[in-house]
Each structure stands twice: as structure tokens, then as C-alpha cells.
N, CA and C of each residue as an Amber inpcrd file, in Angstrom:
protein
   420
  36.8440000  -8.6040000  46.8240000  36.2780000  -9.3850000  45.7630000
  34.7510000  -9.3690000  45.8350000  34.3660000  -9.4930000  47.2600000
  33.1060000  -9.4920000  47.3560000  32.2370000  -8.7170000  46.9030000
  32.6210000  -7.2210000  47.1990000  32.2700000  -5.8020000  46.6250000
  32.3410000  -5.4860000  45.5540000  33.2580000  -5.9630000  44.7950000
  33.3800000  -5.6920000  43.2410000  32.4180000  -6.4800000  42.5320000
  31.7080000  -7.6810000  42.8660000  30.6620000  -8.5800000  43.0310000
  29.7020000  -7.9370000  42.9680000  29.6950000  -7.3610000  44.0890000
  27.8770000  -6.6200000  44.3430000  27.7430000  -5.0800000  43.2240000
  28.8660000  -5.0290000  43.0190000  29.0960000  -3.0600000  42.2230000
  28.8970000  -3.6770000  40.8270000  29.3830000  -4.9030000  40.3010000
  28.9390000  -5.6040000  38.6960000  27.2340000  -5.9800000  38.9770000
  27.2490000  -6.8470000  39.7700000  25.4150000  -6.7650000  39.9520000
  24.6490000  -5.7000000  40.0150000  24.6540000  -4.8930000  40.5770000
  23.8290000  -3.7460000  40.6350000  24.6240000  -3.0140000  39.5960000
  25.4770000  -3.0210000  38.7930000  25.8130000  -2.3900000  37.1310000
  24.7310000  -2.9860000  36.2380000  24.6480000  -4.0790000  36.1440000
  24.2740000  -5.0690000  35.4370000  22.6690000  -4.5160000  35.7380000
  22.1280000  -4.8340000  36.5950000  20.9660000  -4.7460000  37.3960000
  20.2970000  -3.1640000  36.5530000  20.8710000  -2.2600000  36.8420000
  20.9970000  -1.0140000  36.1870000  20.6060000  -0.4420000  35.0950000
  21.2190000  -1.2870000  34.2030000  21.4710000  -1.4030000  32.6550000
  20.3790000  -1.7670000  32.2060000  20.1490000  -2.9420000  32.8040000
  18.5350000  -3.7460000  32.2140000  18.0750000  -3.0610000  32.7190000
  17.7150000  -2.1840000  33.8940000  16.4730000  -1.2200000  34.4300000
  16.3370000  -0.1830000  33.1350000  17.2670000   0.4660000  32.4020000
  17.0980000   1.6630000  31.5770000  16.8690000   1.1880000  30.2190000
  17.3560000  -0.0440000  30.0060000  16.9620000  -0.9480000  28.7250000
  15.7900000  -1.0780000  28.5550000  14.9350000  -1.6070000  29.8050000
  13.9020000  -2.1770000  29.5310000  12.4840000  -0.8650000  29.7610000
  13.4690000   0.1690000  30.5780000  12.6160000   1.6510000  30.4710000
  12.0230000   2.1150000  29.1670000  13.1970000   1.7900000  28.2280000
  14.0460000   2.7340000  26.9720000  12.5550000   1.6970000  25.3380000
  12.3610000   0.7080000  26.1220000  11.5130000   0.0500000  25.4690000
   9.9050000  -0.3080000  25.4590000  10.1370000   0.9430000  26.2420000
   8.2400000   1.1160000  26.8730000   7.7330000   1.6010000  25.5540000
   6.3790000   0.6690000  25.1920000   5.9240000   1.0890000  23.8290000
   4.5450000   2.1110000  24.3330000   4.1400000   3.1300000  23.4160000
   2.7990000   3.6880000  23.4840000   2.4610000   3.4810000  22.7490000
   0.8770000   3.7560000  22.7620000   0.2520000   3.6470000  21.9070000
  -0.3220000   4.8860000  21.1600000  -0.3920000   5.1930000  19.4510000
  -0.0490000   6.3480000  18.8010000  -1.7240000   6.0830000  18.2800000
  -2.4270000   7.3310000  18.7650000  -4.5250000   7.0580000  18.4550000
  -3.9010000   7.4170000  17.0720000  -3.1940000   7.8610000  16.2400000
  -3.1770000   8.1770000  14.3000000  -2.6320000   6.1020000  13.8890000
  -2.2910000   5.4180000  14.6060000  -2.1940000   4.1810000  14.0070000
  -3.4630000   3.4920000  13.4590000  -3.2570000   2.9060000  12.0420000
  -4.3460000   2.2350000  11.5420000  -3.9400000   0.9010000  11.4800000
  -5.1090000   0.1010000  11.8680000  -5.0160000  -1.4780000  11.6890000
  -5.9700000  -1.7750000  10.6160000  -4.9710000  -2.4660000   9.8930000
  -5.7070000  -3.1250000   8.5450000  -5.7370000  -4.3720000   8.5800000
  -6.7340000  -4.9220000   7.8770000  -7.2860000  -6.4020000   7.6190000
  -5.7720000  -6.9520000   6.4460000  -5.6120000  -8.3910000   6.5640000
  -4.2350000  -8.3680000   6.6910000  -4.7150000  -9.3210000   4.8560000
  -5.0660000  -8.5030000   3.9860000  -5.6060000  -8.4060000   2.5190000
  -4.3080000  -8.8520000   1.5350000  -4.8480000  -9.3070000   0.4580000
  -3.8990000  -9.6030000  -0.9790000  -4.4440000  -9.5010000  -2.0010000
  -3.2220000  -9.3730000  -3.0400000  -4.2770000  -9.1550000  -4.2240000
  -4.7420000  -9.9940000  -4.5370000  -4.6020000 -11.3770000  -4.3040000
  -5.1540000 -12.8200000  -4.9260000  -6.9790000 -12.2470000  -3.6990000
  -7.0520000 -11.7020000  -2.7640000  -8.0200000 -11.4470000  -2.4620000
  -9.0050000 -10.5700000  -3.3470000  -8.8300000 -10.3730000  -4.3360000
  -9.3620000  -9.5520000  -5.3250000 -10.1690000 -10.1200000  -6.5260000
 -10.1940000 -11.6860000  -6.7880000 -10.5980000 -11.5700000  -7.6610000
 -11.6480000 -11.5170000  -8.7040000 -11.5270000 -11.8210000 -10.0030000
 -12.3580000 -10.6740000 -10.5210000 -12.0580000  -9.8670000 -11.0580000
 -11.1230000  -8.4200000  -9.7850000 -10.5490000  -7.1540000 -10.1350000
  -9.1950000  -7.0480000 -10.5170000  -8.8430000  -8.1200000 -10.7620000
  -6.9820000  -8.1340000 -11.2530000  -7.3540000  -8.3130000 -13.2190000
  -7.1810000  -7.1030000 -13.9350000  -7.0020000  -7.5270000 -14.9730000
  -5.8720000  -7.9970000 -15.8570000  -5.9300000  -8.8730000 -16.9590000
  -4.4660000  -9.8990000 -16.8320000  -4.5810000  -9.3580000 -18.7430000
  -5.7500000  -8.8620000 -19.1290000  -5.5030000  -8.4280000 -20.5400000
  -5.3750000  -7.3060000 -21.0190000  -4.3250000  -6.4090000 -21.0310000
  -4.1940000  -5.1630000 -21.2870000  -5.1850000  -4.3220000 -22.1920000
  -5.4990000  -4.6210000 -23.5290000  -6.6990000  -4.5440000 -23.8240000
  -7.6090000  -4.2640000 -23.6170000  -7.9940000  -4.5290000 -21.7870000
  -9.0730000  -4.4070000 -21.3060000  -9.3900000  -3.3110000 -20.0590000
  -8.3590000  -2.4940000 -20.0530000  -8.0830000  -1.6870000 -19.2150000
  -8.8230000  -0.6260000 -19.4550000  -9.2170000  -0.0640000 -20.8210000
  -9.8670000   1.3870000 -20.7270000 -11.2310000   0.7910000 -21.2790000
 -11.7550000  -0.5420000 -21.3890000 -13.0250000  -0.9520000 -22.0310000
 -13.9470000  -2.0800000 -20.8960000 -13.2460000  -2.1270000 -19.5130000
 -14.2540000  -2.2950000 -18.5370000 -15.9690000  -1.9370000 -18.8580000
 -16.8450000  -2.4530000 -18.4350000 -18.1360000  -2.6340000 -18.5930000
 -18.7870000  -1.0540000 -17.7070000 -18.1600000  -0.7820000 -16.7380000
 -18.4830000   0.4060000 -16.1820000 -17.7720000   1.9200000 -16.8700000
 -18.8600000   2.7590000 -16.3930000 -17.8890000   4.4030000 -17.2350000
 -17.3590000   4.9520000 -16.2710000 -17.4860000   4.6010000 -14.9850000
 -16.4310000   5.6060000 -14.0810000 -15.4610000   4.1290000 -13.2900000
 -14.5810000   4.3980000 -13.2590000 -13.7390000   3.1800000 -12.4890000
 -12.1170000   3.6290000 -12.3280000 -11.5430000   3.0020000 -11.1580000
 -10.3750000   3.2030000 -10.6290000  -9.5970000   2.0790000 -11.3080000
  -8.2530000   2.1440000 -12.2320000  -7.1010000   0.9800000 -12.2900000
  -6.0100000   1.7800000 -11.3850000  -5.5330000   0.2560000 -10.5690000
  -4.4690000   0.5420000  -9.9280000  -3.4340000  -0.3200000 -10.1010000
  -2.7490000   0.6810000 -10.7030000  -0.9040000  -0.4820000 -10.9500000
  -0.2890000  -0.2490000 -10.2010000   0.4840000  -1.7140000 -10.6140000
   1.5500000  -1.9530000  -9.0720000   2.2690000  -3.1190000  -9.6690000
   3.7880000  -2.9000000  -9.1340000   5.0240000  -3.7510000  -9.2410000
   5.0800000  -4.5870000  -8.5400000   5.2030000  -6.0470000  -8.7070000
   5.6890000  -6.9050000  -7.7970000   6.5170000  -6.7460000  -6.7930000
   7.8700000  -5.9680000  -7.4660000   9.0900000  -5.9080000  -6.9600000
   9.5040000  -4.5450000  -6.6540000   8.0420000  -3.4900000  -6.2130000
   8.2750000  -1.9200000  -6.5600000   8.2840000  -1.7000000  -4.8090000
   9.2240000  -1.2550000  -4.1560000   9.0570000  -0.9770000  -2.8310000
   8.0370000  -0.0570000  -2.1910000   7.8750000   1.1150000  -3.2060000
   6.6960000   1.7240000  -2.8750000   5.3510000   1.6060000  -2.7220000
   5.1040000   0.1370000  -3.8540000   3.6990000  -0.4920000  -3.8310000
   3.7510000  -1.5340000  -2.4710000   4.3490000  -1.7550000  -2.4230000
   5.3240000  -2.8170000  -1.2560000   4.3090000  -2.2310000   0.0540000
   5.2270000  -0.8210000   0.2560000   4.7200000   0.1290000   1.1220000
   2.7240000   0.3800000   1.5860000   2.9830000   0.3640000   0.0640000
   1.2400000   1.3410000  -0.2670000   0.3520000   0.3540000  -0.0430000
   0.8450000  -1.2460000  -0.2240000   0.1220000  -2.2780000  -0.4000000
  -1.5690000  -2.7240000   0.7710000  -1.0390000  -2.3880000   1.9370000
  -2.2010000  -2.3470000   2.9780000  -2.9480000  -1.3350000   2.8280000
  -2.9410000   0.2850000   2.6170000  -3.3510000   1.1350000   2.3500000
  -4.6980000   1.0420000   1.6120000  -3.6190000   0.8420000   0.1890000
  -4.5280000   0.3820000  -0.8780000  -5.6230000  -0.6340000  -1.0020000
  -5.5800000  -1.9220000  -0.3310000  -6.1390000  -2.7320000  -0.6050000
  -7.4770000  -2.9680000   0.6970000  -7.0780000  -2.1790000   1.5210000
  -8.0320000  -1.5550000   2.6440000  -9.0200000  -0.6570000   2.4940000
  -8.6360000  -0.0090000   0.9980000  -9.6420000   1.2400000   0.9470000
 -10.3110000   0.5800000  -0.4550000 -10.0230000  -0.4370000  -0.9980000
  -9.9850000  -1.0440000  -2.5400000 -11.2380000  -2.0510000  -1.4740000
 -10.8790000  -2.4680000  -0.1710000 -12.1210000  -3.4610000   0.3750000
 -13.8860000  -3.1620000   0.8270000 -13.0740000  -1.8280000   1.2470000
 -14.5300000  -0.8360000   1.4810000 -15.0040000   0.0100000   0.4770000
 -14.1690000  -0.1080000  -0.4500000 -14.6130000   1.3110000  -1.8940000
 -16.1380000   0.8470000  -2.0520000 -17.0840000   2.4890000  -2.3140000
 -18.0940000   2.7710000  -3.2120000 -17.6590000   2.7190000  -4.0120000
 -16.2600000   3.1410000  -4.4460000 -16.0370000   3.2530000  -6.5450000
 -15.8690000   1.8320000  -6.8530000 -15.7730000   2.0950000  -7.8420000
 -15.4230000   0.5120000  -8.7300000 -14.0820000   0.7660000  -9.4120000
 -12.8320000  -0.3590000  -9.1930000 -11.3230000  -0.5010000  -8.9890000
 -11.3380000  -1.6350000  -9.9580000 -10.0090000  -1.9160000 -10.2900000
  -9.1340000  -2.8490000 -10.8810000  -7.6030000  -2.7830000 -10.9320000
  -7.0130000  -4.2050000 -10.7210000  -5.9700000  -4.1380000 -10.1550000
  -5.2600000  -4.4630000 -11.5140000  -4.0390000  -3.8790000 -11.6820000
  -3.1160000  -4.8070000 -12.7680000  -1.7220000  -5.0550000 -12.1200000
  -0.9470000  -5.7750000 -12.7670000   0.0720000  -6.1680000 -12.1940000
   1.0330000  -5.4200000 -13.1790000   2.1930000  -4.7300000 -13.0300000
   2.9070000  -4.2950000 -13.9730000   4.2860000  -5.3770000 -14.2160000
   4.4930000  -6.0200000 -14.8740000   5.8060000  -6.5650000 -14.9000000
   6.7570000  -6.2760000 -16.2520000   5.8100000  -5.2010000 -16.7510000
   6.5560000  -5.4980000 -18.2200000   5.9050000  -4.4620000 -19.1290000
   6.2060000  -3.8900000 -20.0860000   5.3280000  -2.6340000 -20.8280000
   4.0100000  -3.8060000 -21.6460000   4.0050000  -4.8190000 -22.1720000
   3.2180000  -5.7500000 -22.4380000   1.9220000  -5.5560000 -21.4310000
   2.1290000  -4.9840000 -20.1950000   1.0760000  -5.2540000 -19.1700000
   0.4610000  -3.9070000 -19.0520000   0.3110000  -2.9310000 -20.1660000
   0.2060000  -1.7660000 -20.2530000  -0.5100000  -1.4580000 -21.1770000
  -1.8610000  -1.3040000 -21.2240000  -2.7980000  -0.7380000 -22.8230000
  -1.9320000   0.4960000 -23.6060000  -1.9200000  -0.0020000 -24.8930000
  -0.6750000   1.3850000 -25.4650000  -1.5070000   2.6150000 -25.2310000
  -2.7680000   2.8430000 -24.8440000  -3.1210000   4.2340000 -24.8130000
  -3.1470000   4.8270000 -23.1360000  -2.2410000   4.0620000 -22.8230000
  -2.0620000   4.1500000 -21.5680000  -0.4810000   5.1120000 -21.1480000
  -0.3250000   6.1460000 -20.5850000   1.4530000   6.4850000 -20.4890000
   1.3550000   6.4300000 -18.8440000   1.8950000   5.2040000 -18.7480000
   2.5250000   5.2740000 -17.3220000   3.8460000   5.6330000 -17.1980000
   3.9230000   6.2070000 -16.2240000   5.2500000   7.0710000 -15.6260000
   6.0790000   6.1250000 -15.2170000   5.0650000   5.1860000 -14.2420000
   5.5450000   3.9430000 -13.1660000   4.4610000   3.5000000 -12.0980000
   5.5070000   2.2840000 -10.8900000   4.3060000   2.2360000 -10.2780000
   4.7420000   2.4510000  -9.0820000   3.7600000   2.8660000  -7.6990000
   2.1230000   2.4250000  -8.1560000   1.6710000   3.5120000  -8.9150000
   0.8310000   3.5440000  -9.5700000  -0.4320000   4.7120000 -10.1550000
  -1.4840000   4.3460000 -10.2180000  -2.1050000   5.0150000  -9.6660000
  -3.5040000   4.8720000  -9.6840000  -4.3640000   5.8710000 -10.7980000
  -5.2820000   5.0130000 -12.0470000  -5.6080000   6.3960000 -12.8870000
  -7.2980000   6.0080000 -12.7580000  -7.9490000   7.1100000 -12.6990000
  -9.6050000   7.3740000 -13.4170000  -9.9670000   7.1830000 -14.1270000
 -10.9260000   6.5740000 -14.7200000 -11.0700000   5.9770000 -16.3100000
 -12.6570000   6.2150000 -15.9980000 -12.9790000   7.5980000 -16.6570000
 -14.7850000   7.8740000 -17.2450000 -15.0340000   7.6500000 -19.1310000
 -15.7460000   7.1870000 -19.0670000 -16.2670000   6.5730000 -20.6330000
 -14.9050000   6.5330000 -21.2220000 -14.2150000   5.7170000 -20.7910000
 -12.8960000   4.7510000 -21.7700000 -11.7540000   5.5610000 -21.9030000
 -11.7070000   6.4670000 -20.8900000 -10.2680000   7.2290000 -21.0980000
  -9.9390000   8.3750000 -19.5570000  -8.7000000   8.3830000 -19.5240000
  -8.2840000   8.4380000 -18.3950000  -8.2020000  10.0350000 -18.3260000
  -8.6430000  10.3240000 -17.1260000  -9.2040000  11.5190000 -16.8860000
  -8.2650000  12.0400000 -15.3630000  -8.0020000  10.8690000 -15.0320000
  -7.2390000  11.8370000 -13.6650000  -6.3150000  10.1470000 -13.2360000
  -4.8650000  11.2270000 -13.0120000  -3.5900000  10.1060000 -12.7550000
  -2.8600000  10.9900000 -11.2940000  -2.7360000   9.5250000 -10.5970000
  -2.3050000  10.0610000  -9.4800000  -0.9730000   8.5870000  -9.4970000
   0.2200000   9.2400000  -9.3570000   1.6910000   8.5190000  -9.3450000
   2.6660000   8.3770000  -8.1400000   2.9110000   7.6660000  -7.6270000
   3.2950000   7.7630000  -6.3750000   2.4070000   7.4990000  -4.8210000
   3.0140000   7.3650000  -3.9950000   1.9510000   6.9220000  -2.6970000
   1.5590000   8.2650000  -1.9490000   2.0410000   9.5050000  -1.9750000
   1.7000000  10.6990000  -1.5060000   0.5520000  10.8830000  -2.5540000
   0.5440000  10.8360000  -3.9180000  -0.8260000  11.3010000  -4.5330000
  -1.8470000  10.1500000  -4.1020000  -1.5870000   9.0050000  -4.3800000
  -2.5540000   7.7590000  -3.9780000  -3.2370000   8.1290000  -2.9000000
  -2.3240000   8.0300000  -2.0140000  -3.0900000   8.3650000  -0.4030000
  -4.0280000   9.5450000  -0.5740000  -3.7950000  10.7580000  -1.2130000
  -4.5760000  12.0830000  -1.0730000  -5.9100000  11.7660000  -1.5820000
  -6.3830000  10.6200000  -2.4780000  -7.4770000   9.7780000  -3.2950000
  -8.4100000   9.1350000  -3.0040000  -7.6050000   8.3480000  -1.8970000
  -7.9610000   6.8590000  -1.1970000  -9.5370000   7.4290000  -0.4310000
  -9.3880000   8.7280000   0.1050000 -10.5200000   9.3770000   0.8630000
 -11.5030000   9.1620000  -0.0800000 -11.1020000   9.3740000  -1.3170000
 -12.7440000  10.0830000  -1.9690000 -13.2370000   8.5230000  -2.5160000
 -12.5880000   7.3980000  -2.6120000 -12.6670000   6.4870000  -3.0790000
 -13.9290000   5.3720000  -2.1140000 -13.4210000   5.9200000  -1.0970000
 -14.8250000   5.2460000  -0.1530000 -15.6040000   6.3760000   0.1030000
């Protein structure tokens, strides 16, 4: 009895040794830490009147749409709003919930998208978080 005692302890003993091996974290130098940002941190740059999307006061500027409920903006959300904190360009955020939240001279695909807007019309559309990200560089 005794032995079968000591052979479950040192099982036991064992187990947690390779468990707690199996959970050794490193550290990855490509990880980015972002400032822990929202869009209510934005404002100002959240426009709420569709209307006003291609008639901003500036001629070169970034709008970036995004779904409440869109997993990919979800995703993109630190990214974005990290490079939207340090940008040289000039940005604006909209919220998409509805085609209402969309200037009709506007064709969005979906969100997120991020489009270019030089003297009142959109000149370069990037859809998805693989094009976003390829952007984000030139944006700061």
C-alpha cells in the first residue's frame, strides 16, 4: 500500500513537472504593445453625419469604417487606433451600423475600410485588415 502511495506521488509529482514545463512563456521581439485606446478616445474624429464624409475641411484625409459588431474591426481595432494616435495624416472615424451611415457617393464593400479622400473624392480604398495594415505604415 505504501508503495503504490509513493508511485501515485511521484506520478502526480511528474505530471505537474511537464505541465508546468509545457507552459513556459517566451518572449516574441515581433510583439507590439499598444496603448489600450477607444474610439470615444477620438473625439472630434468620429463623424456622425454622413454628408460630411467627402466635404471635411482638409483635401487629403483618411475615413475609417468600422462595425460595432464586425469581428474583423474587433481584431484591427488596436492596430488602427495606435497608428490613428501617432498619424501625420489627418483620419476620421465613422461608425457603420446601417447604409444611412454611408455618404451615397460612397460604395462600401464593408467593414473595416479604410478610404483616401483628396479634394472630396475617394482616390484609394483599402477593405479588409490585410490591406489596412499594408497602409497603416505610410499613415505615420
Amino acid at each position: 500500500m505504501k508503495d503504490l502511495r509513493s508511485v501515485i506521488r511521484i506520478l502526480i509529482i511528474s505530471i505537474l513537472f511537464l505541465l508546468l514545463i509545457g507552459c513556459e512563456t517566451t518572449t516574441d521581439s515581433t510583439t507590439t504593445t499598444y496603448l489600450d485606446l477607444d474610439y470615444s478616445d477620438f473625439e472630434g474624429r468620429i463623424i456622425f453625419d454622413s454628408s460630411m464624409q467627402l466635404s471635411m475641411p482638409e483635401d487629403d484625409y483618411y475615413l475609417y469604417f468600422y462595425g460595432p459588431y464586425c469581428q474583423a474591426c474587433i481584431i484591427l481595432k488596436p492596430e488602427i487606433l495606435n497608428a490613428f494616435y501617432d498619424a501625420e495624416a489627418m483620419f476620421y472615424i465613422v461608425v457603420v451600423t446601417g447604409y444611412q451611415d454611408i455618404h451615397p457617393d460612397i460604395d462600401l464593400e464593408g467593414t473595416p475600410t479604410l478610404l483616401r479622400i483628396i479634394d472630396h473624392e475617394v482616390v484609394e480604398v483599402y477593405v479588409g485588415n490585410t490591406q489596412i495594415r499594408s497602409v497603416l505604415v505610410e499613415i505615420n
